[in-house]
N, C-alpha and C positions, 0 to 999 in steps of 0.2 A: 503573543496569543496563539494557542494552538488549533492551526482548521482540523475540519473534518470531512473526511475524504470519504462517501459511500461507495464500497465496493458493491457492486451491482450482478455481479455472476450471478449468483443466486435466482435473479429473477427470472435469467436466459436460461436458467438451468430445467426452472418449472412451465417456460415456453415451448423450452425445446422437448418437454415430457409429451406434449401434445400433438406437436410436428404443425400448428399453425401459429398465431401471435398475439397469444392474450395467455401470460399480461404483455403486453405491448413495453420493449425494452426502452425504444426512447420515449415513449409517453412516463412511463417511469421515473427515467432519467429527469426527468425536465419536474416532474412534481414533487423529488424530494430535492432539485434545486431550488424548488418556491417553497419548500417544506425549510428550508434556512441552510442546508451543506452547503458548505466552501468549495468541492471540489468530488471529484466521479471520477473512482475507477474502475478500469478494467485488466483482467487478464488472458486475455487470450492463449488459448492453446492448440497445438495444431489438428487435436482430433475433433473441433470444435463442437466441446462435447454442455461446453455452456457458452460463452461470449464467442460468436463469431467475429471472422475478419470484417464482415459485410458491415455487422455492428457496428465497429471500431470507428470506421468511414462514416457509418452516417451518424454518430454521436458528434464526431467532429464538428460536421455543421452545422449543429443545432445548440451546442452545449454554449452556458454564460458562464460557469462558472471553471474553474483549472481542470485539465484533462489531463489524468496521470493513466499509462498505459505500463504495466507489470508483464513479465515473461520474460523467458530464457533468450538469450540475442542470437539466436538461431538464425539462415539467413533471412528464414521469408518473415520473422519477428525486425530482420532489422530492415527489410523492404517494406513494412507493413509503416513502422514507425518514420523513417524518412519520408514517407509517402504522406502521413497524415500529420505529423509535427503537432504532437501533444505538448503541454506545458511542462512536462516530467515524463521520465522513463526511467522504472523502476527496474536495475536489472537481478531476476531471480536464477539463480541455478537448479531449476526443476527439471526432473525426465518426463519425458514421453507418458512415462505409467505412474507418472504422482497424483496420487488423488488429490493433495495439497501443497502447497510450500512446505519442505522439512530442511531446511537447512541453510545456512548463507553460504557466503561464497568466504574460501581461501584466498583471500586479495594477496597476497605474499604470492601463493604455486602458478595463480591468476594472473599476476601484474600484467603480463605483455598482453593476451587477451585483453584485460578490462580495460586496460590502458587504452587500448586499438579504438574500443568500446564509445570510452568518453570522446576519442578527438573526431570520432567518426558521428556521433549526437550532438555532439557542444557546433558540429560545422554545420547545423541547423538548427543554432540557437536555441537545442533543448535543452533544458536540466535533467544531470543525471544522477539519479539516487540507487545505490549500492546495496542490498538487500547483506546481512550479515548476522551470523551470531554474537551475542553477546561475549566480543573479547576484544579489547583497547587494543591488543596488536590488530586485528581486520582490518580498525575505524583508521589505526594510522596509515595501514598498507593501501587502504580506499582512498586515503588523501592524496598518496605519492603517486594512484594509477589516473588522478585527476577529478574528482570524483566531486560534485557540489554539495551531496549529501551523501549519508547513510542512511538505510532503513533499520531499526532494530528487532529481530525476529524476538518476536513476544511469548514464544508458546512457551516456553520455559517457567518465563514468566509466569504467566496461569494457570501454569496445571501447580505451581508448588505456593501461590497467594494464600489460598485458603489456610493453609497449616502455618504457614511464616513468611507472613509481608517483607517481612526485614532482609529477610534471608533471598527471597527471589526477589526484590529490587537489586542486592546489591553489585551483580556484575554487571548488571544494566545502567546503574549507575556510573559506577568504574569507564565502563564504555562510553557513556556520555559524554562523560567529562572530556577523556579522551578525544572527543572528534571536536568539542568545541577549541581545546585547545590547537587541536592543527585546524580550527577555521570551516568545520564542516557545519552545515545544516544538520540537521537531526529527523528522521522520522522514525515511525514505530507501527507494527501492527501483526497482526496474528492473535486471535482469540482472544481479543481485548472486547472486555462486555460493561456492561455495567456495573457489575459489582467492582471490577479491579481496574478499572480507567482513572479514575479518579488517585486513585493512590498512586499510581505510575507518574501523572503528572501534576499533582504537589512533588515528589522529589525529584523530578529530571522537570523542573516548568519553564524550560526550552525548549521542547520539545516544539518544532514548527506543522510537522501536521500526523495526525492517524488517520489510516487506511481501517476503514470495518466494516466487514457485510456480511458473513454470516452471523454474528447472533446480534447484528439488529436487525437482521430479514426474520430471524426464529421470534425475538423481542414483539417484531412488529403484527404476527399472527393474532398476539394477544392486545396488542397496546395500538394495532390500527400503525399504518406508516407514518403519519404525519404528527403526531404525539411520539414517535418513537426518534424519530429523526431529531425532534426538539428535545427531547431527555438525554440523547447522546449529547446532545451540543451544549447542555448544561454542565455536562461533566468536564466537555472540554475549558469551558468559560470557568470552571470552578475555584482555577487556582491562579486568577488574574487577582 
């Protein structure tokens, strides 16, 4: 069954337009965990230009359901996460000046890094998922650096659904299969909406969990959070 993991920047992002606390992050956090999500995350970045540090901490001890925390293992990202020992740590290869995730990591150019990565998270029993493009060498090279799971960067994915389903599932596929066979977890996420979640997982439906907040925070403008939160979760539940 695959969870669903709200990514929640989005909310600090329209907090932080204001410079005081409405909407209120963790009051948030905690409503679209009674709204039915499996899991909350975040990404923190150092110009903490939406999810602060301060955030991170105090989500920790309020949160019931998995706490996946996303970002570059910078050091003060990997002080940040030793410090608070989320249930996952997602690691992304993003700069300074990305407005978004664009790209996964080279786990091959990577290894001794990400290697360093995992034995330095797994020595406080967190799981770590691997953020990657979609290509079966990554998901093997994420396996050999220790890696408990993959994420798989979805935007490829979305932007070419519309014109040929077929066609943008299938290295995503390829990949899949890939990490199941070296024994990986699987995640996914990047511009996964409603229209094209559903299709992703009918054909990868191992998929163990998606990460989505921008467009169910856009979704949720018109559809109210709490109905919006439950039409994602349909989709996930769809291909049980």
């Amino acid at each position: 069954m695959t969870r669903l993991s709200v990514n929640i920047n989005k909310i600090a992002t329209l907090r932080n337009a204001r410079g005081e606390n409405n909407p209120d992050v963790e009051k948030t956090a905690l409503d679209i965990e009674s709204f039915g999500a499996e899991g909350i995350t975040v990404h923190p970045r150092p110009d903490g230009r939406h999810i602060r540090y301060e955030d991170v901490r105090a989500l920790k001890k309020i949160l019931h359901t998995e706490f996946n925390i996303e970002g570059n293992p910078e050091p003060s990202f990997r002080d940040l996460v030793m410090e608070v020992v989320p249930d996952q740590v997602t690691l992304v290869p993003d700069g300074h000046d990305a407005i978004t995730s664009n790209s996964g990591w080279d786990t091959i150019r990577n290894a001794n890094f990400l290697s360093q990565m995992c034995t330095l998270f797994h020595s406080a029993g967190i799981r770590v998922s691997i953020f990657i493009d979609p290509d079966p060498l990554m998901a093997e090279g994420a396996a050999r650096c220790g890696a408990d799971r993959v994420e798989l960067y979805t935007a490829a994915y979305a932007k070419n659904f519309a014109s040929d389903p077929q066609k943008a599932i299938a290295p995503y596929l390829e990949t899949a299969l890939a990490a199941r066979r070296c024994g990986l977890g699987l995640n996914a996420g990047h511009d996964l909406n409603l229209d094209n979640l559903e299709y992703l997982l009918n054909k990868i439906n191992w998929i163990d969990e998606v990460s989505i907040g921008h467009a169910l925070i856009c979704d949720a403008l018109y559809m109210g959070l709490e109905k919006t939160v439950q039409a994602y979760l349909e989709k996930t539940k769809s291909n049980i």
